[in-house]
C-alpha angles and dihedrals in degrees: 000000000000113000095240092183103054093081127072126177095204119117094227129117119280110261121246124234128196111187109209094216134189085207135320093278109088132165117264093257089064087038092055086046090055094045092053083054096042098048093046125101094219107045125065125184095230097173136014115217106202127190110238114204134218125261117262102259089210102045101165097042114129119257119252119250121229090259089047089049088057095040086048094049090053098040101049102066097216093062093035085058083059108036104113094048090062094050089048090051098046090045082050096053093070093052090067112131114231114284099021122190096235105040108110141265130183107227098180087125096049085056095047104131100020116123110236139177134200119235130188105196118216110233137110123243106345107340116096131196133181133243116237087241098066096030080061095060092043093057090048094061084063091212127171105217128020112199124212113228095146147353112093130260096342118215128170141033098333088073086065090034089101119047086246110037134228123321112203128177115234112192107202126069103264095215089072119004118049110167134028176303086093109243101356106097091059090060103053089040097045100239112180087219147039122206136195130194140190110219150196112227124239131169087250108080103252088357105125130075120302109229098193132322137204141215127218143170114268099228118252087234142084089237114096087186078074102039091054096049100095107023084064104049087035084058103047105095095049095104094041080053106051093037086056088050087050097055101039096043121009146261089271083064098051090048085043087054095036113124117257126257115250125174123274116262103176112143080216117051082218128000122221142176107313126257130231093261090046095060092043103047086055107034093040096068093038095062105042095054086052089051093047090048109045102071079059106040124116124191119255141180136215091250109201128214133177124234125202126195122178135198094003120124110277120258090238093062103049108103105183127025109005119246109217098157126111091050111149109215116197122205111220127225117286115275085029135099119199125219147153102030110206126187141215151178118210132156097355085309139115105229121181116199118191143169104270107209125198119208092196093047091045084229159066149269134172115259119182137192156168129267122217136212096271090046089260118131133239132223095330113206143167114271108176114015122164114179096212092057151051120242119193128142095046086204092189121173144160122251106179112311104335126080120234133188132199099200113189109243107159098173098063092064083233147107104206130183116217118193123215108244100163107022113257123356101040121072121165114197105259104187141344102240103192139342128240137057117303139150136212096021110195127177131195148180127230133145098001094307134096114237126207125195112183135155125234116229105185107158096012132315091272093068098042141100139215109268127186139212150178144198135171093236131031097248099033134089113324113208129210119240123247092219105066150159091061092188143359097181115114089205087062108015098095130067122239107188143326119337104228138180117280121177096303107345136020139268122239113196126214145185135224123222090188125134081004145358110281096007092134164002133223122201094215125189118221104218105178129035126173144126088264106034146025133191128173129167137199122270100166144017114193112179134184086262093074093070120048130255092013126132091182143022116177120158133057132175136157131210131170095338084317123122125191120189130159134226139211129211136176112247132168101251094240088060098063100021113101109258120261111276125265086039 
């Protein structure tokens, strides 16, 4: 995907960035944050701060075997505290899915040419200081931002020695996990999210200004490899951000957009590495059940179906207790999953269009029909198939007089527009409207321009936000808004049908993948849209709760008194899978 946010277009200086390191060797994550920089037309390294460590005050001294490293880690009563906690680390280490975002990469050739300076702080356990030497060198680089990629807990004037202070991630959400290890608290303790925020530093611990934050799933899983994957990568374009918002607008505009204080409501005033008890309490239970269950276990699918209701008052426009009755759902042929209902009015008819999945294929087309008078469908059919994709979120609208569709297809790299040219079963690709992997694609049209909300989806959905854009035709230059991200939130950051018109302004749908892909929808109104800016807030929230026997509900779109919406339950595999050949 293209890095929107290296480029600025403002005439100002470049900024000048100074990287507090522990050595040249970083994890990928880091890297990923340097080649942003690196790659931008507004940000320059200028100098590199690294940590230089004490001498070994026993230099000669043996090294310890395998079996002496054990015997060591259970004699000495600070490691054995922690023991279980290292073996569960190092068993978790091989679990890492490929390109993680904290396996390690030596950047020494992305820093030639940089001038650097070592620098051993002055501070006792994990506070550092450092000394006025080297504070000296530091303010005479005159830099902007200094980034915080090593060193421990900083105090002192180093925190005031750039214009704009240090920016450190903290991955972890600060309203309730301060500390560490990252993303492992929320999965002993079962949070349904885990945050991430780029800071400025203060002396008090998650004191200073909030630059942005995200939301992401906490994985349904023991590994925090896992867990880690996509806040990471989510979070890695947090300091390119906030650097591009610096330099095209101002500090006073990144303090104006700085997320709020709220009080602390950690269940632990600081977390730290884990104890014995704490490891066993959690993993002891897990695993037994695990063990009790998998002599038993059958493998099941989220199966998909598509519900219709017709002439019943819209769900937008309910104000108290939600009314979700009258829905109509409809069971799909054996072997198939139905998803991402889409409707449409076209020659004095109701048609539905939907991701038709194929257990047996292992993938998707788009099927479309039309819906008669009782909400039952008639003669549904593929209508755009290509063997070598995945189509899911059929996004299908009218421009004049010509019908268009925005199929998702995320493994093509591509968004792609199809015109109708035989309604409704042939569709030619039209444009490519951008590059890159995205996912719920939705377009629509308001004050003479043509609006875009996606989300990107580099390296999967899990890790991505909610981007905007705008053109002034459908098939021209699309431009990205200054505004975005519109959302990190994976609770909001992912459509979930048709923006359409609603009193003065429009509603966006979205879907929440929290606590799991596909739990819910969120009927949003866009209150402001502009060039320039962009607001929307919450109406209604419908989750999976409100219908009986549900575990997600993630699309939602209205036409002509007509509301589609789709549905996920839990099935055995064998019982929605289509029955072996020849029976």
């Amino acid at each position: 995907m293209v890095s929107y946010f290296r480029f600025s277009p403002a005439a100002r200086p470049q900024l000048r960035i100074g990287l507090l390191l522990d050595g040249p060797e970083l994890s990928a994550f880091f890297a990923r944050i340097v080649e942003d920089i690196q790659a931008s037309n507004f940000a320059k390294i200028e100098l590199l701060v690294y940590r230089k460590f004490p001498p070994d005050p026993r230099p000669n001294k043996t090294p310890k075997t395998a079996l002496g490293k054990l015997a060591n880690r259970f004699l000495d009563p600070k490691l054995r505290k922690h023991a279980l906690y290292d073996m569960y680390m190092r068993l978790d280490k091989r679990r890492r899915p490929p390109h993680h975002p904290l396996d390690i990469v030596d950047c020494s050739a992305k820093f030639a040419g940089i001038d650097s300076i070592e620098v051993e702080p002055i501070g006792k356990k994990f506070i550092h200081r450092f000394p006025l030497e080297a504070l000296e060198i530091i303010r005479a680089k005159d830099l902007d931002v200094l980034i915080r990629f090593g060193f421990n807990i900083l105090h002192g004037e180093i925190l005031k020695a750039a214009r704009y202070g240090v920016w450190s991630y903290h991955h972890g959400d600060n309203d309730y996990y301060r500390g560490g290890p990252s993303h492992f608290w929320e999965l002993l303790e079962g949070a349904p999210m885990s945050g991430v925020i780029l800071q400025v530093l203060t002396e008090e611990l998650d004191g200073g200004a909030v630059l942005c934050k995200s939301l992401f799933t906490t994985e349904k899983t023991i590994s925090v490899s896992q867990n880690r994957f996509a806040p990471y990568w989510g979070s890695a374009d947090m300091a390119i951000r906030k650097l591009n918002e610096l330099h095209r607008f101002g500090w006073d505009h990144l303090r104006q957009r700085a997320v709020p204080h709220a009080p602390y409501q950690g269940k632990r005033k600081i977390y730290r590495t884990p104890e014995n008890a704490d490891l066993f309490r959690w993993l002891a239970p897990v695993l037994l059940k695990k063990a009790i269950r998998r002599p038993f276990r059958q493998k099941t699918v989220q199966h998909w179906r598509i519900a219709i209701r017709m002439n019943a008052k819209p769900l937008f426009e309910s104000s108290d207790e939600l009314d979700v009755s009258g829905f109509r759902w409809i069971e799909p042929p054996r072997g198939h999953f139905w998803a991402d209902p889409f409707g449409l009015e076209h020659t004095n008819k109701n048609w539905i269009f939907f991701e038709d999945y194929s257990y047996e294929k292992k993938r998707a087309w788009i099927s479309c029909a039309e819906i008669a008078g009782d909400g039952t469908l008639i003669s549904p059919q593929p209508c755009l198939e290509n063997p070598n994709h995945h189509y899911s979120y059929p996004h299908v609208f009218s421009a004049g007089n010509d019908l268009f569709m925005i199929p998702e297809a995320y493994d093509s790299a591509l968004v792609d527009l199809y015109r109708c040219h035989e309604f409704p079963h042939k569709w030619k690709r039209e444009a490519t409207l951008l590059e890159g992997k995205y996912v719920d694609t939705t377009v629509w049209q308001h004050d003479g321009l043509w609006w875009m909300a996606t989300t990107s989806a580099e390296p999967d959905a899990r890790a991505g936000t909610l981007l905007l854009f705008y053109s002034a035709t459908l098939t021209g230059e699309w431009h990205f808004h200054p505004a975005n991200p519109i959302c990190t939130d994976i609770r909001y950051n992912r459509g979930a049908g048709r923006v359409f018109p609603y009193g003065a302004g429009f509603i966006r749908p979205s879907q929440s993948g929290c606590p799991i892909y596909g739990y819910s929808f969120t009927l949003n109104e866009i209150t402001e849209l502009s060039k320039d800016r962009y607001a929307e807030r919450p109406l209604q929230t419908v989750t999976s709760d409100l219908f009986k026997g549900l575990h997600g509900v993630h699309t939602y779109n209205w036409v002509r008194n007509i509301e589609l919406i789709d549905g996920q339950i839990k099935k055995r595999l064998n019982s929605v899978s289509s029955p072996p050949k020849g029976l």
